[in-house]
PDB file of the backbone (N, CA, C, O) and the ligand in Angstrom, with CONECT records:
HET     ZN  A 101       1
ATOM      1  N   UNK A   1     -32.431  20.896  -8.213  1.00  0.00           N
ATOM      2  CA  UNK A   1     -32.582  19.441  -8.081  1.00  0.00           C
ATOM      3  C   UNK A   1     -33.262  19.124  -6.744  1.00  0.00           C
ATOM      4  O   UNK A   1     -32.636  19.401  -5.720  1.00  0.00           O
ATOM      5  N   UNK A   2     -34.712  18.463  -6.628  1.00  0.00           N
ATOM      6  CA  UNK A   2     -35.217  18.047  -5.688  1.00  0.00           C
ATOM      7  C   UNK A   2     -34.933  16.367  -5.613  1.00  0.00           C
ATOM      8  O   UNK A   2     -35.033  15.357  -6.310  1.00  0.00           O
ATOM      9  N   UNK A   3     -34.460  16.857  -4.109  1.00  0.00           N
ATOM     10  CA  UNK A   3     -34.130  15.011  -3.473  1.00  0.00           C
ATOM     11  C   UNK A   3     -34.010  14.862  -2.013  1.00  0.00           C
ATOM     12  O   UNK A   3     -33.767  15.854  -1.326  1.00  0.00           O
ATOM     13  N   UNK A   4     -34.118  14.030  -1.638  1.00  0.00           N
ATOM     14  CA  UNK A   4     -34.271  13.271  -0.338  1.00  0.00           C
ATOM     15  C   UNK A   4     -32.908  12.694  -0.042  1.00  0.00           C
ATOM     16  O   UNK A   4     -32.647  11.918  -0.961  1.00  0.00           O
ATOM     17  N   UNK A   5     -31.854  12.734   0.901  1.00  0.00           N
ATOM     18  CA  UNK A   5     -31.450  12.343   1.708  1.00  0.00           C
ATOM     19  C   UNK A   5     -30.856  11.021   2.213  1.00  0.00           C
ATOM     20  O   UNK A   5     -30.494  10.975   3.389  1.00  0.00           O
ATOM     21  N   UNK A   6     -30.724   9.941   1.427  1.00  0.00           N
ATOM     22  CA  UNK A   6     -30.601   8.758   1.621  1.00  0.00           C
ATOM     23  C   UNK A   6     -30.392   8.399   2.892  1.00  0.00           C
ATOM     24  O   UNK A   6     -31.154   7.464   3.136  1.00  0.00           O
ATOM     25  N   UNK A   7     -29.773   8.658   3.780  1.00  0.00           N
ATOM     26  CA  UNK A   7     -29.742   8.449   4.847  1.00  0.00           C
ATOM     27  C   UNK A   7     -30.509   8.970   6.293  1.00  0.00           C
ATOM     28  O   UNK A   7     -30.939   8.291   7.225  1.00  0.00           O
ATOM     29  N   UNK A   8     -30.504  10.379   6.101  1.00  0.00           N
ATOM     30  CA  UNK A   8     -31.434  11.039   7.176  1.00  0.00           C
ATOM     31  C   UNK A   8     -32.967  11.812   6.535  1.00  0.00           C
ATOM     32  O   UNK A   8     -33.550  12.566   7.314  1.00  0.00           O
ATOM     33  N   UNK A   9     -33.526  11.612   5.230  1.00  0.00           N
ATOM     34  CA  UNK A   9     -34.195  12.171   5.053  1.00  0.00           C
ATOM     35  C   UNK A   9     -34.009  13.882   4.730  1.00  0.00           C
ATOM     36  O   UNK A   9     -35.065  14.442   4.434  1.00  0.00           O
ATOM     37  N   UNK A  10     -33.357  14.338   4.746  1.00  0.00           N
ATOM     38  CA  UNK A  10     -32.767  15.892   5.252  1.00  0.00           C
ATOM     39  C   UNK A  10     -33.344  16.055   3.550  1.00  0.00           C
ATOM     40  O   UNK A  10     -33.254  15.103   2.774  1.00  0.00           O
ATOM     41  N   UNK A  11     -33.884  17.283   3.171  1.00  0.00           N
ATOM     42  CA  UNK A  11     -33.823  17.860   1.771  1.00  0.00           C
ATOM     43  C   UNK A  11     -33.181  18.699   1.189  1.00  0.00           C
ATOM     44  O   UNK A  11     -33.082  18.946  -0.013  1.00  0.00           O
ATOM     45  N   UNK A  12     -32.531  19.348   2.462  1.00  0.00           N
ATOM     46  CA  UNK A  12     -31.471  20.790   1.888  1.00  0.00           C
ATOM     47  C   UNK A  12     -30.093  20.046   2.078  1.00  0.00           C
ATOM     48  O   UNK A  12     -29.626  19.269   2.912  1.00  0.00           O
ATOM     49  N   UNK A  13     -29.529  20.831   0.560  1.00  0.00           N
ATOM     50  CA  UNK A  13     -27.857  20.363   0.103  1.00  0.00           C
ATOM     51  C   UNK A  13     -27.392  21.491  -0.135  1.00  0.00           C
ATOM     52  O   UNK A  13     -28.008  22.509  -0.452  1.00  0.00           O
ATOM     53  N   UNK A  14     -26.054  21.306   0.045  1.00  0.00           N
ATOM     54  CA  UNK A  14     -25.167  22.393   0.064  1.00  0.00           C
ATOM     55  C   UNK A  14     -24.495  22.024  -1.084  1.00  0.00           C
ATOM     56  O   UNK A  14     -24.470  20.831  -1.385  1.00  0.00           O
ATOM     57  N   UNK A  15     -23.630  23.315  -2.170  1.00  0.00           N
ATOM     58  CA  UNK A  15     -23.040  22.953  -3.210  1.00  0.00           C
ATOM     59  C   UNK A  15     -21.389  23.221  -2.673  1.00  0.00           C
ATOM     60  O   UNK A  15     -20.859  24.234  -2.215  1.00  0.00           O
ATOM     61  N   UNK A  16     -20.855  21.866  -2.945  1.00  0.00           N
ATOM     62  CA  UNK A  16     -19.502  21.911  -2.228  1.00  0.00           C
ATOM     63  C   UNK A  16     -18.476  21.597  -2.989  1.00  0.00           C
ATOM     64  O   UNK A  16     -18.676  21.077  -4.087  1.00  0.00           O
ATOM     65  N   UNK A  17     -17.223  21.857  -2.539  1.00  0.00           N
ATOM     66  CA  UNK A  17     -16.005  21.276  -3.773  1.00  0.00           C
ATOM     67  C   UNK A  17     -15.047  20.529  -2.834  1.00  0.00           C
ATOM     68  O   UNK A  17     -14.352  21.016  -1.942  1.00  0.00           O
ATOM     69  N   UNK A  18     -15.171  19.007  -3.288  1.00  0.00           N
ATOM     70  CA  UNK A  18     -14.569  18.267  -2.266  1.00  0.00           C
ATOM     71  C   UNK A  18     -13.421  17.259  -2.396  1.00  0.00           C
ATOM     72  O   UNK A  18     -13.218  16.996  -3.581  1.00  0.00           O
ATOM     73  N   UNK A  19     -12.787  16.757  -1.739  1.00  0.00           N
ATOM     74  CA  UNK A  19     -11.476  15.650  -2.274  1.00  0.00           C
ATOM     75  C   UNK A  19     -12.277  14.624  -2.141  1.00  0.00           C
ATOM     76  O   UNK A  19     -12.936  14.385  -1.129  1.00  0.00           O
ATOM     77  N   UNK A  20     -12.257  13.797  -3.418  1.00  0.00           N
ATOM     78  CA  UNK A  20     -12.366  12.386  -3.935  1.00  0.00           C
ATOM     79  C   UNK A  20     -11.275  11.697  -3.709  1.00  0.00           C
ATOM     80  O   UNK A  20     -10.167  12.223  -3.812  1.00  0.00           O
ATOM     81  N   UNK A  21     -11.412  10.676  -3.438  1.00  0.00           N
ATOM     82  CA  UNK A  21     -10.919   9.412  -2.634  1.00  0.00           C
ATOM     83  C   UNK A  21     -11.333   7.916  -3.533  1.00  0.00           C
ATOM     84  O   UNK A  21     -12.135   7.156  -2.990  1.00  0.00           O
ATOM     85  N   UNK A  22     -10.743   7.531  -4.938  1.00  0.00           N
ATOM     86  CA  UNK A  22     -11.049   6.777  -6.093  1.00  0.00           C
ATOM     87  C   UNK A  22     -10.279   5.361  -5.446  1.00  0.00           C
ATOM     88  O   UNK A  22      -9.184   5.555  -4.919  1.00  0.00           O
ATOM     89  N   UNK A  23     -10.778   4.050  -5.468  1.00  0.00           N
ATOM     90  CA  UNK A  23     -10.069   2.715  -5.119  1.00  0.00           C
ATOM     91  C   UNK A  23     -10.407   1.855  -5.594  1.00  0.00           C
ATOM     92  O   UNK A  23     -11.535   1.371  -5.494  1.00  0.00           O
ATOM     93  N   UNK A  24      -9.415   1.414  -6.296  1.00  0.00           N
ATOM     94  CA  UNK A  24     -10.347   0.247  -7.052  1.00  0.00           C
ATOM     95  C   UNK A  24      -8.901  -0.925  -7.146  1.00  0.00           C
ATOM     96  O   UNK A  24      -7.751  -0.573  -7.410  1.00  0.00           O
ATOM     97  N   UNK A  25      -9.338  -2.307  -6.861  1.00  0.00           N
ATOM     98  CA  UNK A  25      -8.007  -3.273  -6.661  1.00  0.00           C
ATOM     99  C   UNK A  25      -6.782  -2.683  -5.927  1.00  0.00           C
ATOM    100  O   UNK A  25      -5.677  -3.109  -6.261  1.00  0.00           O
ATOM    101  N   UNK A  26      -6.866  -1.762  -4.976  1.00  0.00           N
ATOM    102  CA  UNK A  26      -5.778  -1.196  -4.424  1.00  0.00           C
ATOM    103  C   UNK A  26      -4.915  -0.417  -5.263  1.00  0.00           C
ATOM    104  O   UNK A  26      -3.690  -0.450  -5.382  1.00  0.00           O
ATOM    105  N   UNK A  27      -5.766   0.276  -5.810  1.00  0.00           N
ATOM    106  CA  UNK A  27      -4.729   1.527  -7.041  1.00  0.00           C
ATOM    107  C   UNK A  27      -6.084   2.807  -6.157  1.00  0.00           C
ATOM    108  O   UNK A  27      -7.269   2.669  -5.854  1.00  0.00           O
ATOM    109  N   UNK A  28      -5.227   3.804  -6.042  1.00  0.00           N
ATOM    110  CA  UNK A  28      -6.053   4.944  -5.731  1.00  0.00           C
ATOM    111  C   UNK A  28      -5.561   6.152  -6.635  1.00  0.00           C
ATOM    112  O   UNK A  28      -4.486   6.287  -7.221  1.00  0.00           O
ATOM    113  N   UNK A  29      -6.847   7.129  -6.568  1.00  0.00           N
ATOM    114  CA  UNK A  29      -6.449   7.823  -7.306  1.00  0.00           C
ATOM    115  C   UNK A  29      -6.952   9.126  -6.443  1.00  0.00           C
ATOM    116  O   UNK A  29      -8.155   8.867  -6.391  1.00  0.00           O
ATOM    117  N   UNK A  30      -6.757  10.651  -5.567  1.00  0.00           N
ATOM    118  CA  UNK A  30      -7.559  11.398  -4.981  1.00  0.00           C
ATOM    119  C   UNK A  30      -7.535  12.889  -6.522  1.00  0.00           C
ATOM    120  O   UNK A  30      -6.835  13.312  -7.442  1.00  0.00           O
ATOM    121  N   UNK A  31      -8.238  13.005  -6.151  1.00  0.00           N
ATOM    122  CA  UNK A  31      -8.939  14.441  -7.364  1.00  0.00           C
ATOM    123  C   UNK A  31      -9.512  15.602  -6.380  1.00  0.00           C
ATOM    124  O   UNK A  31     -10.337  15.324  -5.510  1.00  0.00           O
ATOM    125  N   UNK A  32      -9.118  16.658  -6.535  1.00  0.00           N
ATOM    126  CA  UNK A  32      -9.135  17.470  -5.471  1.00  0.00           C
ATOM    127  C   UNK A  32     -10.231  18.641  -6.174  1.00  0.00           C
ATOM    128  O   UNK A  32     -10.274  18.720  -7.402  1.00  0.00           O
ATOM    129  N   UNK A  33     -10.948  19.376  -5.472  1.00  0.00           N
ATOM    130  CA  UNK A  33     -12.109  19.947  -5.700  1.00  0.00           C
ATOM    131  C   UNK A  33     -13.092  19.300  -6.490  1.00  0.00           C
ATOM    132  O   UNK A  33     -13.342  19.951  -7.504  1.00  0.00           O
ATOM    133  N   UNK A  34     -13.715  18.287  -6.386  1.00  0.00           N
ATOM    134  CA  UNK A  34     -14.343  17.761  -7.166  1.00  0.00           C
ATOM    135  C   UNK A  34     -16.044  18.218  -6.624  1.00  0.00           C
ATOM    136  O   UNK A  34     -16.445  18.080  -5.468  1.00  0.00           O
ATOM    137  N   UNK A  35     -16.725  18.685  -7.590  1.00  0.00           N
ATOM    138  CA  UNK A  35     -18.060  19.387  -7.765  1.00  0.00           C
ATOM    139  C   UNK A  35     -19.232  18.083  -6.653  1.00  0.00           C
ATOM    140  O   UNK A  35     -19.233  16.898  -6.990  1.00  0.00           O
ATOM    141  N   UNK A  36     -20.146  18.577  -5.354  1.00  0.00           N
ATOM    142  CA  UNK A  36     -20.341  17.337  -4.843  1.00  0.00           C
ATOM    143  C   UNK A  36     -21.788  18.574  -4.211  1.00  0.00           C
ATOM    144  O   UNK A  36     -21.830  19.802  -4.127  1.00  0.00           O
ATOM    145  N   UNK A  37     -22.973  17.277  -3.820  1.00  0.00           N
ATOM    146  CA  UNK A  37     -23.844  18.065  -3.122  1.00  0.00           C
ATOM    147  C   UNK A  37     -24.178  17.146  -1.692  1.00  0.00           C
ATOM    148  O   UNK A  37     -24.559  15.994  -1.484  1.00  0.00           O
ATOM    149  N   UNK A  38     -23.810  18.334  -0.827  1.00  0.00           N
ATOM    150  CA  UNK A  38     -23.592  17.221   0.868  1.00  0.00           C
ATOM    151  C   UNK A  38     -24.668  18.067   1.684  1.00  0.00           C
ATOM    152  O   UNK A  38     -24.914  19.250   1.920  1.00  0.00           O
ATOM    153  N   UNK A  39     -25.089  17.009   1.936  1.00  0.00           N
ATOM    154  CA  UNK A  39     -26.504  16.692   2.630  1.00  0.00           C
ATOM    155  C   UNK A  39     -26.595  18.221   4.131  1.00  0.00           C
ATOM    156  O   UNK A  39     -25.552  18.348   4.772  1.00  0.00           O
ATOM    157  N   UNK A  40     -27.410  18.876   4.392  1.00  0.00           N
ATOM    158  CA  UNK A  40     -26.712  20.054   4.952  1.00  0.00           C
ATOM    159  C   UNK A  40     -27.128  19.260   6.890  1.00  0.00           C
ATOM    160  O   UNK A  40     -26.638  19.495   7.994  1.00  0.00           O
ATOM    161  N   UNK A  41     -28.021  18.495   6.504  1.00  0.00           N
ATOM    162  CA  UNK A  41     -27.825  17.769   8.071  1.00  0.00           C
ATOM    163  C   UNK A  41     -26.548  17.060   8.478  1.00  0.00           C
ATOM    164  O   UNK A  41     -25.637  17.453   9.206  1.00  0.00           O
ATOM    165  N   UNK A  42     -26.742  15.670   7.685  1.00  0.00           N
ATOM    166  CA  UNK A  42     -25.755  14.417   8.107  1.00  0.00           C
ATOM    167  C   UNK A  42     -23.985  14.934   7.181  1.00  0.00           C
ATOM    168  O   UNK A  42     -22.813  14.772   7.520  1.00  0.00           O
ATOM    169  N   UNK A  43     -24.536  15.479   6.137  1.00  0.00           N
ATOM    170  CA  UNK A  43     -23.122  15.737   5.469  1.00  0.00           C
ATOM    171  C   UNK A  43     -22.665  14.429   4.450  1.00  0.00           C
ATOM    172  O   UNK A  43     -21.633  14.079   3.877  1.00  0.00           O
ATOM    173  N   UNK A  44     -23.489  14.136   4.526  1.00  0.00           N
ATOM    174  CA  UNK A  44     -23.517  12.874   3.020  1.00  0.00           C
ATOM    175  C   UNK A  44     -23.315  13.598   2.066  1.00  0.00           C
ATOM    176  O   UNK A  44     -24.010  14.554   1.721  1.00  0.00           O
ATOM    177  N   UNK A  45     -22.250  13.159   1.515  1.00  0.00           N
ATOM    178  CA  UNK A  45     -21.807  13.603   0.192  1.00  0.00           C
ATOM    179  C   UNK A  45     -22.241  12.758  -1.089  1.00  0.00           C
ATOM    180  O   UNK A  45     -22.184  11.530  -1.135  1.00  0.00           O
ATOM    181  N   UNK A  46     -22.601  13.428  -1.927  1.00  0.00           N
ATOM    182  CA  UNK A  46     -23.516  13.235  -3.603  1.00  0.00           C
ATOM    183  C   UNK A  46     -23.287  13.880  -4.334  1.00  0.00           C
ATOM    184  O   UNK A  46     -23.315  15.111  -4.348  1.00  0.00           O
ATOM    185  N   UNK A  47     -22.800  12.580  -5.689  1.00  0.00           N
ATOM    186  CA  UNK A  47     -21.757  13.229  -6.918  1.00  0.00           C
ATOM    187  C   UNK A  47     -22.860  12.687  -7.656  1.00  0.00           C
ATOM    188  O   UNK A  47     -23.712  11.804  -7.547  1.00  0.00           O
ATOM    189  N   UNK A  48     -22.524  13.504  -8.384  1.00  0.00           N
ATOM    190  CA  UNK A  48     -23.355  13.485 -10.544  1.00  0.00           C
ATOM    191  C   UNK A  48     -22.689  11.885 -10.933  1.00  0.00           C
ATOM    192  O   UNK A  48     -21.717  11.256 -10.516  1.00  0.00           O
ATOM    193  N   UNK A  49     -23.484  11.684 -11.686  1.00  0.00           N
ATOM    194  CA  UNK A  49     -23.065  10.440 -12.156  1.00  0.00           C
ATOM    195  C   UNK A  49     -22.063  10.465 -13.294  1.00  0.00           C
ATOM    196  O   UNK A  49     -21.434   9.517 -13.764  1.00  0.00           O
ATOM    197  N   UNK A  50     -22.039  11.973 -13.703  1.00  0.00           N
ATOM    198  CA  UNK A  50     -21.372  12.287 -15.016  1.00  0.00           C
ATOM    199  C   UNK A  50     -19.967  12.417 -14.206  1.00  0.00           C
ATOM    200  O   UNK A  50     -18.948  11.891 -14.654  1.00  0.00           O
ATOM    201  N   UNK A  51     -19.975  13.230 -12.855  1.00  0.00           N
ATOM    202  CA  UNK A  51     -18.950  13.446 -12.768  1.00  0.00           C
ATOM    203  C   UNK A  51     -18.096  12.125 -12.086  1.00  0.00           C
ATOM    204  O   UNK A  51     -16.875  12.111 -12.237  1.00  0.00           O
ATOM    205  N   UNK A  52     -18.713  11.099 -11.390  1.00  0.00           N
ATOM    206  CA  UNK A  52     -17.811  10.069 -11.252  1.00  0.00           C
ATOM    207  C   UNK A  52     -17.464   9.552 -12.552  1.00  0.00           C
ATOM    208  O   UNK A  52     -16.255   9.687 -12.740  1.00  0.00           O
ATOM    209  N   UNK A  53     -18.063   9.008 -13.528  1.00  0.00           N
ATOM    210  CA  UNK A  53     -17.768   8.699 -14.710  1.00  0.00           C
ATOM    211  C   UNK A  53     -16.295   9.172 -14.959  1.00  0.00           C
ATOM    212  O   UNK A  53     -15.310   8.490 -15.241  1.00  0.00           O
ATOM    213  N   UNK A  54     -16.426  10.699 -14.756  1.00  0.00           N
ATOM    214  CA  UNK A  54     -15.268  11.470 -15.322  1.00  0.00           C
ATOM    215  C   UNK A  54     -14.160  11.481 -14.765  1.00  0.00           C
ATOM    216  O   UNK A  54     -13.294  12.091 -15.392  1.00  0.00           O
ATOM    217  N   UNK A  55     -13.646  10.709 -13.134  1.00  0.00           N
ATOM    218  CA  UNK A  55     -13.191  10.669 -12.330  1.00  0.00           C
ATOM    219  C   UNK A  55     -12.569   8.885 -12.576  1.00  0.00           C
ATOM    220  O   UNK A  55     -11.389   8.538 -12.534  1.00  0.00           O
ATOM    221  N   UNK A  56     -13.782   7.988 -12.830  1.00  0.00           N
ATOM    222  CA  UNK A  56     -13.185   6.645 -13.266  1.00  0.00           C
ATOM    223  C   UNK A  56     -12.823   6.853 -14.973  1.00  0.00           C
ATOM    224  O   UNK A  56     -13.088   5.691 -15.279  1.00  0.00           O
ATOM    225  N   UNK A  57     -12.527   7.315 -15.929  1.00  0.00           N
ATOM    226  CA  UNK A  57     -12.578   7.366 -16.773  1.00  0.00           C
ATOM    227  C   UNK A  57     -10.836   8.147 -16.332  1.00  0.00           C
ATOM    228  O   UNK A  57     -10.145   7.319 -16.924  1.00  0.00           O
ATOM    229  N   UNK A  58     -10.100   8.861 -15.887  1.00  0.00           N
ATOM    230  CA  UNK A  58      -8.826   9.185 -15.414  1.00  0.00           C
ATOM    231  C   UNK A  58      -8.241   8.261 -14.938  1.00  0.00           C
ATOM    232  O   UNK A  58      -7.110   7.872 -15.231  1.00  0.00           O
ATOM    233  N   UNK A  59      -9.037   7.794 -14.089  1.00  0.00           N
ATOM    234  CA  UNK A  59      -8.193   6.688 -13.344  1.00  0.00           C
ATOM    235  C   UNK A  59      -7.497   5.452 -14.134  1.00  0.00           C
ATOM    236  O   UNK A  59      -6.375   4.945 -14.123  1.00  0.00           O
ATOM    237  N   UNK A  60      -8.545   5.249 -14.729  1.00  0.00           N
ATOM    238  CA  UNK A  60      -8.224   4.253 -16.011  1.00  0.00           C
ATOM    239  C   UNK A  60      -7.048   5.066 -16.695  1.00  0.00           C
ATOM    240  O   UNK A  60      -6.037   4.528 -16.244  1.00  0.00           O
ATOM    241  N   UNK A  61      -6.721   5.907 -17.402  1.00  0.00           N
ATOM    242  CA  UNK A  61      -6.489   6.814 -18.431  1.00  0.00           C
ATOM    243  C   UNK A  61      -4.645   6.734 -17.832  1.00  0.00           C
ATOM    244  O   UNK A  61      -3.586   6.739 -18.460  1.00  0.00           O
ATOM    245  N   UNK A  62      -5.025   6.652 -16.088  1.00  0.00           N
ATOM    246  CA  UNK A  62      -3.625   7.150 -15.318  1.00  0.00           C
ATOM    247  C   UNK A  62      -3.165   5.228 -15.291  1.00  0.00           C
ATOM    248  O   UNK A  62      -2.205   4.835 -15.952  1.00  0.00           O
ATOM    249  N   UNK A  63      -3.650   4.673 -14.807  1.00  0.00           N
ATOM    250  CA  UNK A  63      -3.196   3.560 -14.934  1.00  0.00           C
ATOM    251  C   UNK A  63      -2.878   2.414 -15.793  1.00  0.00           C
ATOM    252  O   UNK A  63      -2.236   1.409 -15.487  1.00  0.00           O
ATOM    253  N   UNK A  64      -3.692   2.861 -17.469  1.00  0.00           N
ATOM    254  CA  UNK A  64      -2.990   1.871 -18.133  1.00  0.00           C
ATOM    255  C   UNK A  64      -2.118   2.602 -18.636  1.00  0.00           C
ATOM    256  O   UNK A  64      -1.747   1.980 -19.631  1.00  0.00           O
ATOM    257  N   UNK A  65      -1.480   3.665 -18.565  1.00  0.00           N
ATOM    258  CA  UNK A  65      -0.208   4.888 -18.590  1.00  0.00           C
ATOM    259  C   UNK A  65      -0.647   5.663 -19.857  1.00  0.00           C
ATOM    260  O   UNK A  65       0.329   5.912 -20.564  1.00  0.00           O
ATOM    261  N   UNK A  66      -1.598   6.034 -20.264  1.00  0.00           N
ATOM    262  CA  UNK A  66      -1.944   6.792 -21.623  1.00  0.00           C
ATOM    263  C   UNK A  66      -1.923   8.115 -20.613  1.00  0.00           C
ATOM    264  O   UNK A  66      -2.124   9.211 -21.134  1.00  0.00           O
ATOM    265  N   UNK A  67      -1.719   8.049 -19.383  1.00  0.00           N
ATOM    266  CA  UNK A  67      -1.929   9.667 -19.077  1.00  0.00           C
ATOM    267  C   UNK A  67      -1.002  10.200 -17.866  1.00  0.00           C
ATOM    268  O   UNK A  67      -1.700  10.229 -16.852  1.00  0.00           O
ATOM    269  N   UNK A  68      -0.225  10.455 -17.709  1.00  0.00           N
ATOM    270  CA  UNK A  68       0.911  11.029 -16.301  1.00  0.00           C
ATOM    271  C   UNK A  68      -0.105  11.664 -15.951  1.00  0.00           C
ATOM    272  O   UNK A  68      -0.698  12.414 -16.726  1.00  0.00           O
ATOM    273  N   UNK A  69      -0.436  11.477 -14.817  1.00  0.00           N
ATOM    274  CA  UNK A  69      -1.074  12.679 -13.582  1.00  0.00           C
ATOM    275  C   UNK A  69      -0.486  13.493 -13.209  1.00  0.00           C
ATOM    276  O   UNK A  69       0.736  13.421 -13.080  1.00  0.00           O
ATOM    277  N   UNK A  70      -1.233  14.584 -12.901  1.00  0.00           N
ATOM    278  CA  UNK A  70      -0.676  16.037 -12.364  1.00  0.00           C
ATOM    279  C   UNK A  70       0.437  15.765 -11.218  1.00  0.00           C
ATOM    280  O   UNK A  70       1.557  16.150 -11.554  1.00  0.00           O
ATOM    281  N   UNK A  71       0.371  15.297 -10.190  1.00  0.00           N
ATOM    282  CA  UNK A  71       1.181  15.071  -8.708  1.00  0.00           C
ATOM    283  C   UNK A  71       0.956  13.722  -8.700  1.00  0.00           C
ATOM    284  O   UNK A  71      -0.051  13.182  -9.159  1.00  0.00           O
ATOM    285  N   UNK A  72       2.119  13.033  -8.053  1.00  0.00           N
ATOM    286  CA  UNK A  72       2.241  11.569  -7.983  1.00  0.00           C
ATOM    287  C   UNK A  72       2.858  12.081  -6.272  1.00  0.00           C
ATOM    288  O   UNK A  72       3.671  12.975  -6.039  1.00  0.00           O
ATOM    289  N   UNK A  73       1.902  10.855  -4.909  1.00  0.00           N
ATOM    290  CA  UNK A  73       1.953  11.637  -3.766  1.00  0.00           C
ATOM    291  C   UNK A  73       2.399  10.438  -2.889  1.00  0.00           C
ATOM    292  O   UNK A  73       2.371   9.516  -3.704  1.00  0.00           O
ATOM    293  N   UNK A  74       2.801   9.900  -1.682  1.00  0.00           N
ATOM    294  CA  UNK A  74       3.142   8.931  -1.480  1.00  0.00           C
ATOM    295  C   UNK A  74       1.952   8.942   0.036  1.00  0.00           C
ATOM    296  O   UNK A  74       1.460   9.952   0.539  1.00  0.00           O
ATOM    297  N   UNK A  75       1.750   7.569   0.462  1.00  0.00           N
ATOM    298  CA  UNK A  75       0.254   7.595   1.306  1.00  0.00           C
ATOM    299  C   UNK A  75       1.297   6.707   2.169  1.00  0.00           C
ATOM    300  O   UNK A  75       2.173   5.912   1.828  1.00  0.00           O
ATOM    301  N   UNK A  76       0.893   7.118   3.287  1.00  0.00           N
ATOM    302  CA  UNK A  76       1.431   6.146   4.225  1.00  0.00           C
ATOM    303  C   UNK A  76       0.454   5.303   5.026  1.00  0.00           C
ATOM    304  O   UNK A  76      -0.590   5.667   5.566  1.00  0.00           O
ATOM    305  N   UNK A  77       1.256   3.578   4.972  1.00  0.00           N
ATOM    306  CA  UNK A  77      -0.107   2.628   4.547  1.00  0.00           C
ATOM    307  C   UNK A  77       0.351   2.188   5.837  1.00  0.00           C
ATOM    308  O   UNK A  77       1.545   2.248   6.133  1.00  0.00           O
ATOM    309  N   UNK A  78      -0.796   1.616   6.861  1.00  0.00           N
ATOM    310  CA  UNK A  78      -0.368   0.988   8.213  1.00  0.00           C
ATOM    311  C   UNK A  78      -1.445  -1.004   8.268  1.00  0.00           C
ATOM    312  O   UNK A  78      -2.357  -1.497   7.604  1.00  0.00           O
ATOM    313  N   UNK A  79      -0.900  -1.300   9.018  1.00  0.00           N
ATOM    314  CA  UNK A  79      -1.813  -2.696   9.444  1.00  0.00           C
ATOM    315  C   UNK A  79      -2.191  -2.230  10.543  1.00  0.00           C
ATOM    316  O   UNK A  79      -1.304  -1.748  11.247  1.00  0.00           O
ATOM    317  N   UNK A  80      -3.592  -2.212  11.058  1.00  0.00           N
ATOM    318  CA  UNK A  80      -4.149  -1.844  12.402  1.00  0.00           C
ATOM    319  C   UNK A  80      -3.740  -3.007  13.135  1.00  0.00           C
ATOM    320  O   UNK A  80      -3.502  -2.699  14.303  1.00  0.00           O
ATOM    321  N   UNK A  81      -3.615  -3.899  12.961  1.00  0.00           N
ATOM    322  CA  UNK A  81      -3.354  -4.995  14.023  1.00  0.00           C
ATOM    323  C   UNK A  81      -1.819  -4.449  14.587  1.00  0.00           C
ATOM    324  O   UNK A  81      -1.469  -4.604  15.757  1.00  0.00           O
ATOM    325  N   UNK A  82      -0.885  -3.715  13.435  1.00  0.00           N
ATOM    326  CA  UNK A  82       0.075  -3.645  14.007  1.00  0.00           C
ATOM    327  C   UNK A  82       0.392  -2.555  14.385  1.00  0.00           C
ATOM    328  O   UNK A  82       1.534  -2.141  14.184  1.00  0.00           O
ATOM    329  N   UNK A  83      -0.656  -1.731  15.103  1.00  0.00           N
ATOM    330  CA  UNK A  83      -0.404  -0.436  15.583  1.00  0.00           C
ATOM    331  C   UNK A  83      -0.342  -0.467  16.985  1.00  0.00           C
ATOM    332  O   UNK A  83      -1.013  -1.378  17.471  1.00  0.00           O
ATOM    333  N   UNK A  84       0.343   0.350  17.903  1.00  0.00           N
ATOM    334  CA  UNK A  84       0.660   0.437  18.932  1.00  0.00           C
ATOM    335  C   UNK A  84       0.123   0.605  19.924  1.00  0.00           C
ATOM    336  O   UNK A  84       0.766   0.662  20.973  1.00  0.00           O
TER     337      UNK A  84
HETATM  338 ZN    ZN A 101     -28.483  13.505   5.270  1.00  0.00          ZN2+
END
């Protein structure tokens, strides 16, 4: 696959397996090794369109409950204003 860089121009990508980070209305969902090609300068990360598809297509799947997810994980949520 020849491509350019969106951000720095850079042409060489690295084939990587990375944690996804899914948010949508404040429901998250993370997917761990997910197939990604990151930019070998800046490190911009670039997913297949098939594979986000396949990533919102779970999320959905996990939240209108047709599907229990593998690990259910607890995130600890802060207000920056109210940090120390
Ligand atoms: Zn780049």
């Amino acid at each position: 696959m020849k491509k350019t860089c969106n951000f720095c121009g850079n042409k060489n990508f690295r084939d990587k397996q990375v944690q996804y980070f899914y948010k949508r209305n404040n429901h998250f969902l993370i997917v761990n090794n997910v197939p990604a090609e990151e930019c070998e300068y800046c490190g911009e990360q670039y997913f297949k369109a098939s594979v986000l598809k396949k990533i919102e297509k779970d999320f959905m799947n996990i939240y209108s409950a047709r599907k229990k997810s593998k690990k259910l994980i607890s995130i600890p949520l802060e207000e920056f204003a109210e940090l120390a």
